[in-house]
N, CA, C and O atoms as a GROMACS GRO file, in nm:
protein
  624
    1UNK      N    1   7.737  11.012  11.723
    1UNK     CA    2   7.614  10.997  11.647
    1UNK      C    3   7.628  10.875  11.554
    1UNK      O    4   7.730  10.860  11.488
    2UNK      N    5   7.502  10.766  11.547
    2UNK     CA    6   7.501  10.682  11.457
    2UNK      C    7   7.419  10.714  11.337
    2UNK      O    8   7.308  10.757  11.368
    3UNK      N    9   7.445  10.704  11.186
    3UNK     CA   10   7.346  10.686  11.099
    3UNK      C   11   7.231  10.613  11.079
    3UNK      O   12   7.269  10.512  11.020
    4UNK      N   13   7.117  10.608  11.093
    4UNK     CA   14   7.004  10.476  11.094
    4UNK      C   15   6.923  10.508  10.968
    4UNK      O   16   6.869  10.617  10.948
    5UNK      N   17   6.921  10.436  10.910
    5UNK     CA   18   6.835  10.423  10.749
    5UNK      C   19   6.740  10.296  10.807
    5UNK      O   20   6.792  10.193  10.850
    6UNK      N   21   6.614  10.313  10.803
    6UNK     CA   22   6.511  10.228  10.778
    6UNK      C   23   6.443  10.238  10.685
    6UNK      O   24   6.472  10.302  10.585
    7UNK      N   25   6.300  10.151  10.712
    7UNK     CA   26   6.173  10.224  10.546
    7UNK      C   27   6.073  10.218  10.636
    7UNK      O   28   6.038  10.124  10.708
    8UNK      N   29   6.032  10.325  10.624
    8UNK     CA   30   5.936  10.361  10.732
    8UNK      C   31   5.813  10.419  10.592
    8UNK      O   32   5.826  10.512  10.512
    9UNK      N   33   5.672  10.295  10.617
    9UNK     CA   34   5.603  10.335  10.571
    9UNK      C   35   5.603  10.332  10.393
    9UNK      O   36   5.538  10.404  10.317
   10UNK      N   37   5.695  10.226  10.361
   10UNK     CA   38   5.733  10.238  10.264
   10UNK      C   39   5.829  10.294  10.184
   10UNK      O   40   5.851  10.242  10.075
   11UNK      N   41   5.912  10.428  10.234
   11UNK     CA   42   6.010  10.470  10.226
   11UNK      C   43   6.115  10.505  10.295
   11UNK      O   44   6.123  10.554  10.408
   12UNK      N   45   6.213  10.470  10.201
   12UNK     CA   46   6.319  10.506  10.323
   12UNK      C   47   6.347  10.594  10.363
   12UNK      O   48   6.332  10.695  10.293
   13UNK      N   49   6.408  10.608  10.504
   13UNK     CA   50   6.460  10.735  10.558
   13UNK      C   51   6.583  10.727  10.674
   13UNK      O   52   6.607  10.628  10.743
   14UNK      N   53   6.640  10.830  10.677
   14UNK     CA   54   6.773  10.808  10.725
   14UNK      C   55   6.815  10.914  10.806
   14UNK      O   56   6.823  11.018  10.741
   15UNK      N   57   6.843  10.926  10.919
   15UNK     CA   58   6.889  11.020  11.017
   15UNK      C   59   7.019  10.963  11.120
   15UNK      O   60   7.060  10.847  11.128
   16UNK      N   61   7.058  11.056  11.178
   16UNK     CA   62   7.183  11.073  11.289
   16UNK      C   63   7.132  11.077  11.400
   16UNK      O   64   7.071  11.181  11.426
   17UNK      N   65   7.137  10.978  11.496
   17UNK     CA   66   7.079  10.962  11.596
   17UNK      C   67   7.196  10.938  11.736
   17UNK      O   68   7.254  10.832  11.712
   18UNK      N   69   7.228  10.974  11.817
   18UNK     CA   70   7.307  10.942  11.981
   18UNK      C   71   7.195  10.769  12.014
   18UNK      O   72   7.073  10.751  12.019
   19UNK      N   73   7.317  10.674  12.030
   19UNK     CA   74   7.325  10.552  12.014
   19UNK      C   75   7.176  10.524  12.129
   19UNK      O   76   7.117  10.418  12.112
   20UNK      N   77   7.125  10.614  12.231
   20UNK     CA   78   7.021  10.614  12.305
   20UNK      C   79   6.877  10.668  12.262
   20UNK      O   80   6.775  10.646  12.328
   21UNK      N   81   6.880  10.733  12.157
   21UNK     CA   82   6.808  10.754  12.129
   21UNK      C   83   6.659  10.640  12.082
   21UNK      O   84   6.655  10.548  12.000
   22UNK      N   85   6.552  10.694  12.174
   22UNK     CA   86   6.473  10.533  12.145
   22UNK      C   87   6.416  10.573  11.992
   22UNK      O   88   6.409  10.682  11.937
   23UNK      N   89   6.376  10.432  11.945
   23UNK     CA   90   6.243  10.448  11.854
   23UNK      C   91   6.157  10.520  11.822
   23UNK      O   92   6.133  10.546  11.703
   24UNK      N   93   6.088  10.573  11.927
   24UNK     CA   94   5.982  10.643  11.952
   24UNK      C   95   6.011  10.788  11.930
   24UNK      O   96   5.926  10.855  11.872
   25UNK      N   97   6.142  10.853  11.976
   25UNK     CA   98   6.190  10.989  11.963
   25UNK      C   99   6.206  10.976  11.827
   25UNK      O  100   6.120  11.036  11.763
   26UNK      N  101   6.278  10.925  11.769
   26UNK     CA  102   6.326  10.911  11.658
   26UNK      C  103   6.194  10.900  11.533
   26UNK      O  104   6.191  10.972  11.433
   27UNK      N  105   6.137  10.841  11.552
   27UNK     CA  106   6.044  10.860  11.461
   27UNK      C  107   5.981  10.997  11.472
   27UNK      O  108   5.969  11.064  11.369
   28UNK      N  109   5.930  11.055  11.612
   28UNK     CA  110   5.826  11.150  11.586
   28UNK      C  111   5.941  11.303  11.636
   28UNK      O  112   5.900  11.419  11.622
   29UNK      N  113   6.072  11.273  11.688
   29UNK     CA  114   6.175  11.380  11.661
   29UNK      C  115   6.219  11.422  11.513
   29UNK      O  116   6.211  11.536  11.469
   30UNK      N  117   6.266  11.314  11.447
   30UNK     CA  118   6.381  11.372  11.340
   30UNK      C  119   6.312  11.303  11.219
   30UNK      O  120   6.365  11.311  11.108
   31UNK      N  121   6.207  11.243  11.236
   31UNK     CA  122   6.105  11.170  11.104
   31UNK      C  123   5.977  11.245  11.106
   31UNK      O  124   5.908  11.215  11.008
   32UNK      N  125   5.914  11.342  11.194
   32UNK     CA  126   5.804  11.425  11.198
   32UNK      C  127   5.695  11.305  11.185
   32UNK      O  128   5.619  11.308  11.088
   33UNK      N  129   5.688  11.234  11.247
   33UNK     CA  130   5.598  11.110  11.249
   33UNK      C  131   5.492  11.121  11.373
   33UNK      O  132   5.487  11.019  11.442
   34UNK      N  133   5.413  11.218  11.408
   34UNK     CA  134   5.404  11.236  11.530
   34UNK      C  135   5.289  11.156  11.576
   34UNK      O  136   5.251  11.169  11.692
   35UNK      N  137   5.222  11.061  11.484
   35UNK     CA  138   5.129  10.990  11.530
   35UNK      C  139   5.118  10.872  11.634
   35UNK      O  140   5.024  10.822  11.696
   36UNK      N  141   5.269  10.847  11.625
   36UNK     CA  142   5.304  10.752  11.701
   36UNK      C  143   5.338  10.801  11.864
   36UNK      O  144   5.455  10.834  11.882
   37UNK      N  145   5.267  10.807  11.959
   37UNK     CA  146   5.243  10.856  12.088
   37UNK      C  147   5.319  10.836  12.216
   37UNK      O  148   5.348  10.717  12.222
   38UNK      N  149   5.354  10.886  12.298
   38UNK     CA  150   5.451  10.831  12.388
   38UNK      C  151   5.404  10.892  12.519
   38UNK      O  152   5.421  11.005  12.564
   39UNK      N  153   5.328  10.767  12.578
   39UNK     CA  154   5.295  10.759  12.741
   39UNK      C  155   5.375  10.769  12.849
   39UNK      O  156   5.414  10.867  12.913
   40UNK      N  157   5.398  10.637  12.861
   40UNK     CA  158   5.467  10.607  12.982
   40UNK      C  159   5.593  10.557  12.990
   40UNK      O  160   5.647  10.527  13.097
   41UNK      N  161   5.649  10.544  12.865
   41UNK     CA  162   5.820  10.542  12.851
   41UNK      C  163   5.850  10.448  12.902
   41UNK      O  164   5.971  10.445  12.924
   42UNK      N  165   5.782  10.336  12.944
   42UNK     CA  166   5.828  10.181  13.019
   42UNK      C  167   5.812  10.054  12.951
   42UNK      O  168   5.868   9.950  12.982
   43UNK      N  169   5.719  10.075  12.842
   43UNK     CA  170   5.628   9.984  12.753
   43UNK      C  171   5.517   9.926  12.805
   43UNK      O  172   5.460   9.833  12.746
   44UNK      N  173   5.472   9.979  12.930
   44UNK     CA  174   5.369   9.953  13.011
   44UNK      C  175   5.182   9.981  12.928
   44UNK      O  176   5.088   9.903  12.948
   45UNK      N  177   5.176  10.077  12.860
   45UNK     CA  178   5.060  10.142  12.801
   45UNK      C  179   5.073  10.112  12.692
   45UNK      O  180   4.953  10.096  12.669
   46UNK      N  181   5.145  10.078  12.549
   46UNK     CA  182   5.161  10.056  12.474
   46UNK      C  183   5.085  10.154  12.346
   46UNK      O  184   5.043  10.114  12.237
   47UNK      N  185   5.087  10.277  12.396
   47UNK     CA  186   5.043  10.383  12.337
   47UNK      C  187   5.168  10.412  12.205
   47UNK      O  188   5.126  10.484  12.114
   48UNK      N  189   5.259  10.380  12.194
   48UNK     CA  190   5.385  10.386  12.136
   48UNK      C  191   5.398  10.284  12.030
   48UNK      O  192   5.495  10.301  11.955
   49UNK      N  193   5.315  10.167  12.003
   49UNK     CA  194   5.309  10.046  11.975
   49UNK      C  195   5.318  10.139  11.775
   49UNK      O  196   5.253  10.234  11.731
   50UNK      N  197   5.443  10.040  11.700
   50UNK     CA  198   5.460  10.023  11.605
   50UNK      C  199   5.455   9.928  11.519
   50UNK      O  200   5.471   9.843  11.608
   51UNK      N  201   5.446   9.854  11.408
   51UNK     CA  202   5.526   9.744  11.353
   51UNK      C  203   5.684   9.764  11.312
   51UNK      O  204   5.729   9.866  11.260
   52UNK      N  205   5.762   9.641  11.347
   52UNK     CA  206   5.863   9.664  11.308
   52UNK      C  207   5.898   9.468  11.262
   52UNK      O  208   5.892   9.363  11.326
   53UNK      N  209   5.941   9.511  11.090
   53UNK     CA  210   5.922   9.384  11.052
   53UNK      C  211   5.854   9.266  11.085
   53UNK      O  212   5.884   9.158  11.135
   54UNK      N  213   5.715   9.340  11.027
   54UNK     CA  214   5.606   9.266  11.130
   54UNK      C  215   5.488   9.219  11.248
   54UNK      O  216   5.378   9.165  11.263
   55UNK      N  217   5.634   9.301  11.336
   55UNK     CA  218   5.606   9.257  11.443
   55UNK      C  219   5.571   9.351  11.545
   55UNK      O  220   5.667   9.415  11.587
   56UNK      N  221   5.432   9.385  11.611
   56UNK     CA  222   5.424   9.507  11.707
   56UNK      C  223   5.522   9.540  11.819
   56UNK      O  224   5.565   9.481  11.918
   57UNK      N  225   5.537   9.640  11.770
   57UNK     CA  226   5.671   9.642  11.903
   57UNK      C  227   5.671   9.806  11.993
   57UNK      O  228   5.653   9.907  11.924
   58UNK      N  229   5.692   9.819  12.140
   58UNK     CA  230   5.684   9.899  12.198
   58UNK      C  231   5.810  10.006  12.156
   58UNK      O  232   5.923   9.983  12.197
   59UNK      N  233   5.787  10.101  12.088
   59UNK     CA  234   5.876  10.206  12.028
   59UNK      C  235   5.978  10.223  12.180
   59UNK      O  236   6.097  10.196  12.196
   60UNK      N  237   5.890  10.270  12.262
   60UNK     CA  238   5.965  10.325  12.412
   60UNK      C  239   6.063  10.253  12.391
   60UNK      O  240   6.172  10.306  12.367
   61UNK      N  241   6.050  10.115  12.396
   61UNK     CA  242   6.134  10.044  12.451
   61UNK      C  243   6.263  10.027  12.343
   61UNK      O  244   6.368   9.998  12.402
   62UNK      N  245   6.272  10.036  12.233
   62UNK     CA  246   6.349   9.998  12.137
   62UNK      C  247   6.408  10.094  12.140
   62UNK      O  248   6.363  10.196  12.193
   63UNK      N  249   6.557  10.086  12.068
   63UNK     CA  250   6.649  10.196  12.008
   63UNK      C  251   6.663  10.250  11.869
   63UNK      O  252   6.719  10.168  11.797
   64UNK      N  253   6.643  10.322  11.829
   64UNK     CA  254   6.681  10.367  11.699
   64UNK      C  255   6.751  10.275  11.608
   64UNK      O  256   6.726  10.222  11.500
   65UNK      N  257   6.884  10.276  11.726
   65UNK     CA  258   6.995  10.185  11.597
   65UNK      C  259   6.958  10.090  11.592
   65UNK      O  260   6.991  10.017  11.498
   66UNK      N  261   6.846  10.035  11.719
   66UNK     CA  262   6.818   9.854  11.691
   66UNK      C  263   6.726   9.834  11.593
   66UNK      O  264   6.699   9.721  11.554
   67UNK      N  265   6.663   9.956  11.538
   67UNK     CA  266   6.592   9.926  11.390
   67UNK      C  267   6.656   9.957  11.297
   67UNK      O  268   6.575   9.967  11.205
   68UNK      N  269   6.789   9.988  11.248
   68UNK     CA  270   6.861   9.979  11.140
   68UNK      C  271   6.806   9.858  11.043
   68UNK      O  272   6.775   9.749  11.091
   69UNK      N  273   6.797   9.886  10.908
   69UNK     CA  274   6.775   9.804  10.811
   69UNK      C  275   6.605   9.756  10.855
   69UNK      O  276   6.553   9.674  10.779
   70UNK      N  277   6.546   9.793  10.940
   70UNK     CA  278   6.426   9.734  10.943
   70UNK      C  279   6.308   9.811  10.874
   70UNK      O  280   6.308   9.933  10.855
   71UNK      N  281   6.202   9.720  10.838
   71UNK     CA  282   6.089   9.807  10.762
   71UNK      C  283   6.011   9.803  10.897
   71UNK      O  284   6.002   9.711  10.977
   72UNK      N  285   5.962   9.920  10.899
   72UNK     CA  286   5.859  10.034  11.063
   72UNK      C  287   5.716  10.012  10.961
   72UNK      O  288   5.723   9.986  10.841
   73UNK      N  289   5.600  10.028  11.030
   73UNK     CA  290   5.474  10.074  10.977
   73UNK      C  291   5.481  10.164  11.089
   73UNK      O  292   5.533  10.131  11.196
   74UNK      N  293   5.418  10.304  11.064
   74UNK     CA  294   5.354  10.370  11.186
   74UNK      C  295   5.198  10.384  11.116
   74UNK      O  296   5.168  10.350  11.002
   75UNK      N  297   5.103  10.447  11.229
   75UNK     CA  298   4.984  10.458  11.169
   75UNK      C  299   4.960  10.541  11.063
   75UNK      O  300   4.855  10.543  11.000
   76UNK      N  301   5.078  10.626  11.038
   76UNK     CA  302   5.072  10.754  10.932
   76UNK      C  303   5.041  10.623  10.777
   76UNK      O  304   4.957  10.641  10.689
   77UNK      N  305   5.121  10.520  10.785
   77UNK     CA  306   5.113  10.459  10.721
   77UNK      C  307   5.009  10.319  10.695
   77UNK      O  308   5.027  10.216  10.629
   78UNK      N  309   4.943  10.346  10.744
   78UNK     CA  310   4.778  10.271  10.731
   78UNK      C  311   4.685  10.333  10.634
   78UNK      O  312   4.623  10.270  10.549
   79UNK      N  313   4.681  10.432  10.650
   79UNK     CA  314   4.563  10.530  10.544
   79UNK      C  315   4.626  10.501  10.418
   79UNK      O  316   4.747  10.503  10.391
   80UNK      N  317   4.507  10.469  10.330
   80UNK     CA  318   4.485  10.378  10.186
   80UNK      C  319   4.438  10.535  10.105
   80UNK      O  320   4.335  10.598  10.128
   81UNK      N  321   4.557  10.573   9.999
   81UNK     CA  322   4.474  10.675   9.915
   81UNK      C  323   4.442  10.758   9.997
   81UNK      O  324   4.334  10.792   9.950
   82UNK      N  325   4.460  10.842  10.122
   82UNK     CA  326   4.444  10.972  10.177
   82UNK      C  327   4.278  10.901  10.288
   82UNK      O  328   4.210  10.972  10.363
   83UNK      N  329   4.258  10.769  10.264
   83UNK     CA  330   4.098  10.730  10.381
   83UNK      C  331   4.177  10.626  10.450
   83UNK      O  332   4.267  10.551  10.413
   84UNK      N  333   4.113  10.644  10.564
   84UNK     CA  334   4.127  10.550  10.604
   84UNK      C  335   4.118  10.365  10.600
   84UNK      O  336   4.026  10.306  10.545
   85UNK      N  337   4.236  10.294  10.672
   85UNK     CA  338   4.212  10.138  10.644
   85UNK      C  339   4.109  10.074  10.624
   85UNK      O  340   4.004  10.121  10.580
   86UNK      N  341   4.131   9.958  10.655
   86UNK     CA  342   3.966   9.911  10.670
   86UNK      C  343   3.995   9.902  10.849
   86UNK      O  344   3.913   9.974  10.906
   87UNK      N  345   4.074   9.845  10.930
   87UNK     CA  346   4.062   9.868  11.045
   87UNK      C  347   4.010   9.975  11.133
   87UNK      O  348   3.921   9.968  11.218
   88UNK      N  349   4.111  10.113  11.081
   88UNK     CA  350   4.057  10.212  11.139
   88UNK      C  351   3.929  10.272  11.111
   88UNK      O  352   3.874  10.338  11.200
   89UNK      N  353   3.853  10.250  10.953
   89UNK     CA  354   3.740  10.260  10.928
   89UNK      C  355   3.615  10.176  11.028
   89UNK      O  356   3.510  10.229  11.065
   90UNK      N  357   3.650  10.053  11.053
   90UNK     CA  358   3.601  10.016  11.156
   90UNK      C  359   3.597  10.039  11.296
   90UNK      O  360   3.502  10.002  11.365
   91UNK      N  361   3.714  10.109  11.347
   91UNK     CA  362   3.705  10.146  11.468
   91UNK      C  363   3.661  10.282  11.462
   91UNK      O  364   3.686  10.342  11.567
   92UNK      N  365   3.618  10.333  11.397
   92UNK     CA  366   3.572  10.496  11.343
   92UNK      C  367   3.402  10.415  11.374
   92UNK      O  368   3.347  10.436  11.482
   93UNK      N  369   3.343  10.339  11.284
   93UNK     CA  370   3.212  10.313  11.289
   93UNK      C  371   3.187  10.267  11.409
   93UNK      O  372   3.069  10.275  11.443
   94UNK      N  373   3.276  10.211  11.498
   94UNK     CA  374   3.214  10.158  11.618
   94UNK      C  375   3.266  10.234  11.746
   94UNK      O  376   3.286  10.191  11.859
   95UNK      N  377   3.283  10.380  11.685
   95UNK     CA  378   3.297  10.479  11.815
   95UNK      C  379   3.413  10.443  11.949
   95UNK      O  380   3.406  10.463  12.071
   96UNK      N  381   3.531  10.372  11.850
   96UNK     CA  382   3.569  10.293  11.966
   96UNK      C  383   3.666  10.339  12.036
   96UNK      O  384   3.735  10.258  12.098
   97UNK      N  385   3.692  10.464  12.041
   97UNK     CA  386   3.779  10.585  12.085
   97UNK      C  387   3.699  10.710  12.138
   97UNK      O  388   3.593  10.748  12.088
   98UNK      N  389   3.757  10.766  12.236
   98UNK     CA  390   3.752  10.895  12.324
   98UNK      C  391   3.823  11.013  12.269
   98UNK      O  392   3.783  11.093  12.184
   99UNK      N  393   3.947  11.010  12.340
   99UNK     CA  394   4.010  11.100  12.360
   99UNK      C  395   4.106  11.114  12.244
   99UNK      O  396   4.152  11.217  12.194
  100UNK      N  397   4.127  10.962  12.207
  100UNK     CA  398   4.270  10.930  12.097
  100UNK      C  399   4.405  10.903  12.114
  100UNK      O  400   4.476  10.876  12.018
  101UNK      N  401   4.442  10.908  12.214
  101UNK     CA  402   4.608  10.926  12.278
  101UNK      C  403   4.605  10.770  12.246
  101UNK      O  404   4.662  10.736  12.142
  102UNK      N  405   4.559  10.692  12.308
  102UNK     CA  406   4.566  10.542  12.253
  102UNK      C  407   4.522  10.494  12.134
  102UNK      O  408   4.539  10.376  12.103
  103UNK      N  409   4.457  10.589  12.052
  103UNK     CA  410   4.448  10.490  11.967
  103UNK      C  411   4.540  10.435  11.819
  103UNK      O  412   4.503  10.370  11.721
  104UNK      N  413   4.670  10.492  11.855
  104UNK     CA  414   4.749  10.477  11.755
  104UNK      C  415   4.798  10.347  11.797
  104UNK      O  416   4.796  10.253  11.718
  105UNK      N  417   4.844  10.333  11.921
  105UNK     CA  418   4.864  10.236  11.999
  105UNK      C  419   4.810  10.093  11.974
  105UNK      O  420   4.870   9.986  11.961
  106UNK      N  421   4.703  10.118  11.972
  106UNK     CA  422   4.584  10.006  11.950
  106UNK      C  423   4.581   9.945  11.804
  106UNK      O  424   4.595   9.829  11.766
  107UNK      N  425   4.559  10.050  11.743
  107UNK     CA  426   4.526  10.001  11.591
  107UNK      C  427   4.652   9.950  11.518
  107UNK      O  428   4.662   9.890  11.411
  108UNK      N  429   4.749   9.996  11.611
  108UNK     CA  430   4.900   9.924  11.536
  108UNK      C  431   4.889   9.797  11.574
  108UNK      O  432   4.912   9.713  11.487
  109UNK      N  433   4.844   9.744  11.737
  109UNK     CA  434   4.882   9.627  11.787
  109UNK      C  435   4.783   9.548  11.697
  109UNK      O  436   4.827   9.454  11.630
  110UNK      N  437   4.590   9.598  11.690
  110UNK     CA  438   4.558   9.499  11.630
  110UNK      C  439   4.611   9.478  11.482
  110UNK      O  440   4.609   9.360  11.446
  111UNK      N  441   4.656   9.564  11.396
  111UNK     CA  442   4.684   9.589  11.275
  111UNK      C  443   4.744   9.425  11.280
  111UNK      O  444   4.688   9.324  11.238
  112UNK      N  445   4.862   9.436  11.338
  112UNK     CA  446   4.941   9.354  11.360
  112UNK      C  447   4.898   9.211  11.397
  112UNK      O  448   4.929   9.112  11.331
  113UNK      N  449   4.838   9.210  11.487
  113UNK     CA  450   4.734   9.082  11.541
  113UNK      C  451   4.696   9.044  11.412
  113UNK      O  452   4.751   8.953  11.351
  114UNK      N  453   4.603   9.110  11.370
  114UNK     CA  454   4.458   9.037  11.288
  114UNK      C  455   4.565   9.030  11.136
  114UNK      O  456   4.499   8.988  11.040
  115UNK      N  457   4.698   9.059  11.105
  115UNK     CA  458   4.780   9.015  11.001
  115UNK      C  459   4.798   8.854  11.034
  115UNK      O  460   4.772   8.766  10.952
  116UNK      N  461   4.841   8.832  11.152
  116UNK     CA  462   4.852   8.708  11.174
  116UNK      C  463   4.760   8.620  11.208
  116UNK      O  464   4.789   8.501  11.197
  117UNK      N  465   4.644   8.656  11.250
  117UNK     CA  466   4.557   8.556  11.312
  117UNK      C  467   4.422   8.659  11.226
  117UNK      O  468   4.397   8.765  11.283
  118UNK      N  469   4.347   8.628  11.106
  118UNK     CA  470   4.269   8.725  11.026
  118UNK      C  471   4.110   8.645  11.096
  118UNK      O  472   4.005   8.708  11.083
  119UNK      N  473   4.108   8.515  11.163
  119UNK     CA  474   4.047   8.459  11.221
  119UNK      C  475   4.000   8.500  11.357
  119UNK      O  476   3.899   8.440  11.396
  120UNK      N  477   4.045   8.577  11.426
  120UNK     CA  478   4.086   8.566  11.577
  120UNK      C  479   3.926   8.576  11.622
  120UNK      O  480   3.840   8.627  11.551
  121UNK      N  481   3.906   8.530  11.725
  121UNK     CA  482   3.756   8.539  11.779
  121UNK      C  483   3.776   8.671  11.920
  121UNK      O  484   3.885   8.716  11.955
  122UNK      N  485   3.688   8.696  11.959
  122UNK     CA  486   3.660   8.803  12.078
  122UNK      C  487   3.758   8.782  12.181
  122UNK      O  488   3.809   8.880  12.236
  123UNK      N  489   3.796   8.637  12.222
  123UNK     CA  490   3.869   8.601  12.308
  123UNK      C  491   4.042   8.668  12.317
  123UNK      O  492   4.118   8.726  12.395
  124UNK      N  493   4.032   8.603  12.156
  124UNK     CA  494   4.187   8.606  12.145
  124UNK      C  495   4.210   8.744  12.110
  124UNK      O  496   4.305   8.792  12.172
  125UNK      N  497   4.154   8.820  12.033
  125UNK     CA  498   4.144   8.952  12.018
  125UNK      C  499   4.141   9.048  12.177
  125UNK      O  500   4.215   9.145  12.191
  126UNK      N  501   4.078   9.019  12.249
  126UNK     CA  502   4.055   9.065  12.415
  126UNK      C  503   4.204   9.034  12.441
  126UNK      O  504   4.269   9.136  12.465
  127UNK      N  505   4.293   8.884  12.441
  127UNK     CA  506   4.426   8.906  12.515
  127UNK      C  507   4.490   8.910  12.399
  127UNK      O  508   4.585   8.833  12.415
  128UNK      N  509   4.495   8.960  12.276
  128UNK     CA  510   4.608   9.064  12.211
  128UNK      C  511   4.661   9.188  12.232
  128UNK      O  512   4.776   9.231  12.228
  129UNK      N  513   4.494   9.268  12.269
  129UNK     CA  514   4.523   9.396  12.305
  129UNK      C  515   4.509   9.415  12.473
  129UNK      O  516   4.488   9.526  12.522
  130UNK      N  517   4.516   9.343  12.522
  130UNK     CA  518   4.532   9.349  12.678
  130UNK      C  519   4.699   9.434  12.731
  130UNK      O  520   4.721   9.469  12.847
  131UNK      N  521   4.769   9.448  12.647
  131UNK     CA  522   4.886   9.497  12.714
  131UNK      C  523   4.897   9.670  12.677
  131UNK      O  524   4.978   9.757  12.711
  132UNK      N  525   4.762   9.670  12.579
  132UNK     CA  526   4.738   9.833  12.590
  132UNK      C  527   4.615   9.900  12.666
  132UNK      O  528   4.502   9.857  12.687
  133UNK      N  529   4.685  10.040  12.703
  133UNK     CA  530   4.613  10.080  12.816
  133UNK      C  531   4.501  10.213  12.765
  133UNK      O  532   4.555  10.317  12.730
  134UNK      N  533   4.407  10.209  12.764
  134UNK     CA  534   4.288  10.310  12.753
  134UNK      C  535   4.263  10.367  12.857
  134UNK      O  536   4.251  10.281  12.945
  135UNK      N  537   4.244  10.492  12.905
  135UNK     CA  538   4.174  10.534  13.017
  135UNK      C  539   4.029  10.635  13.009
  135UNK      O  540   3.977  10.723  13.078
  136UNK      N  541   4.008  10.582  12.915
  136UNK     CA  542   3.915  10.692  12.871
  136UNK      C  543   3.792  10.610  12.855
  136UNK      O  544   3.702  10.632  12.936
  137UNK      N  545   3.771  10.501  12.745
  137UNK     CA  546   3.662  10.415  12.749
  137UNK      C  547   3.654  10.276  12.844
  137UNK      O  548   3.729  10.245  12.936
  138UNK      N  549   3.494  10.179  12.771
  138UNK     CA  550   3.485  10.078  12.829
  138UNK      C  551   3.576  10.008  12.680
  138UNK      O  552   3.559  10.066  12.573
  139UNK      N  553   3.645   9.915  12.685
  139UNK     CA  554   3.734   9.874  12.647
  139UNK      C  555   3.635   9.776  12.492
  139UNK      O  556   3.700   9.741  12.393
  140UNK      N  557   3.482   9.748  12.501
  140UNK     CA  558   3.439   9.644  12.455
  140UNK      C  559   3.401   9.723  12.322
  140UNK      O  560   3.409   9.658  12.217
  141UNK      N  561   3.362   9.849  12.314
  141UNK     CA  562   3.370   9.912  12.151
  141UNK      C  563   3.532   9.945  12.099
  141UNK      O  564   3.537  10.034  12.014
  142UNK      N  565   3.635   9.897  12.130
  142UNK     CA  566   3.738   9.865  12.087
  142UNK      C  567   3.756   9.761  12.029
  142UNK      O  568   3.811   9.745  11.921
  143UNK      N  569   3.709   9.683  12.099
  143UNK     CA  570   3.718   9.521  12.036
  143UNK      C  571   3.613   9.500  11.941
  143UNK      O  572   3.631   9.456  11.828
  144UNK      N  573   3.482   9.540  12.002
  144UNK     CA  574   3.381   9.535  11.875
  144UNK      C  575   3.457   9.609  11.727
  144UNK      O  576   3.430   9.548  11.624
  145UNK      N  577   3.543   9.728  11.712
  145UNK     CA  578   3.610   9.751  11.640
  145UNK      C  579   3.697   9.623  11.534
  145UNK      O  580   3.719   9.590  11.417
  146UNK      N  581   3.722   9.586  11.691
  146UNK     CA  582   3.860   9.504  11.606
  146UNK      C  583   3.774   9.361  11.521
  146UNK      O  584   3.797   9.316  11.409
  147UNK      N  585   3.701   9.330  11.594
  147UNK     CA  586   3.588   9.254  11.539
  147UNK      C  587   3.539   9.300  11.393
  147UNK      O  588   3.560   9.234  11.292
  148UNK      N  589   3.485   9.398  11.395
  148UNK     CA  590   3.420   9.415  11.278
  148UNK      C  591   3.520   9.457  11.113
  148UNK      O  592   3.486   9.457  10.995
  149UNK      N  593   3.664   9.492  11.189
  149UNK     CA  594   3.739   9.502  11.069
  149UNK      C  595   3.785   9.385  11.011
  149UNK      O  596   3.810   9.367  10.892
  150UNK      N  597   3.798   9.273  11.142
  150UNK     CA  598   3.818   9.105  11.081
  150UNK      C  599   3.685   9.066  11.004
  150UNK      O  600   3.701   9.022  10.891
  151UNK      N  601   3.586   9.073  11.041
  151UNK     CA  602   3.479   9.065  10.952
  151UNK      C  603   3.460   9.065  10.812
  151UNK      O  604   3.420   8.980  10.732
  152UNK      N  605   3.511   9.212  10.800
  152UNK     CA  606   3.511   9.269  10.679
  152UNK      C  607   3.624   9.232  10.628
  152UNK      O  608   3.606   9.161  10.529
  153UNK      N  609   3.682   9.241  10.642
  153UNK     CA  610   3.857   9.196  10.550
  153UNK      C  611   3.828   9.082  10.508
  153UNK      O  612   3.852   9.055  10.390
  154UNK      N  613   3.749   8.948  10.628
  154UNK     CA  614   3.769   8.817  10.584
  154UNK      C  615   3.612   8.816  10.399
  154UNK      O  616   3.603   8.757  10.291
  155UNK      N  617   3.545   8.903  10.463
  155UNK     CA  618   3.464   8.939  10.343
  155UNK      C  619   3.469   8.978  10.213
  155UNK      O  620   3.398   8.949  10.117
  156UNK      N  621   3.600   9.075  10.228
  156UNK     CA  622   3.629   9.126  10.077
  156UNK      C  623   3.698   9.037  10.010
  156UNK      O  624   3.730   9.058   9.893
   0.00000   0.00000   0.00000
């Protein structure tokens, strides 16, 4: 067993993990994090999608120990004061979810996107989230989502 201390969400936390253990277990095994979702275990769907220093990253695919010392966002950690972001508030107004299994997925990747690019137009927003998989909707009240939270952010 390895020790892994990250800050997940702002605080730290620290568990004993078998050196295989991915990301993804680890957060919603031994961190009760269960928002963070796990599809297809390949990084194919990107239903699993976290920040990790930064940077969206497919939980599946990562290891526990390879986030040692790193700061995680999961979506538990988006909600402002017990409401929701302004992202997910936007993808709430624009109905841009079904079922939900993806949308933790989603709102991490754009979270992540629209940190770096607060500009992004329809285009570039369309191939950010192209490597996550929905099966439930038409894909364009997602983006209108992601649209309207860049909107607003660039507004306030």
């Amino acid at each position: 067993m390895v020790e892994v201390t990250v800050q997940v969400n702002g605080a730290p936390r620290t568990g004993s993990v078998e050196a295989r253990k991915t990301l993804a277990d680890f957060l919603r095994d031994d961190l009760d994090l269960t928002g963070t979702h796990i599809g297809c275990e390949h990084g194919v769907c990107g239903a699993c999608t976290v920040i990790v220093d930064g940077r969206a990253v497919r939980s599946c695919l990562m290891l526990a120990v390879q986030a040692a010392g790193s700061e995680i966002t999961t979506i538990e950690g988006l909600a402002t004061d017990g409401g929701l972001g302004t992202l997910q508030q936007a993808m709430w107004d624009s109905h841009s979810f079904q079922c939900g299994f993806c949308t933790p997925g989603f709102v991490m990747q754009a979270t992540a996107y629209l940190g770096a690019h607060p500009d992004a137009g329809e285009q570039e927003i369309r191939e950010a989230l192209s490597g996550n998989i929905c099966r439930c909707t038409g894909y364009q009240s997602i983006i209108d989502g992601v649209l309207l939270a860049a909107q607003r952010s660039r507004e306030a």
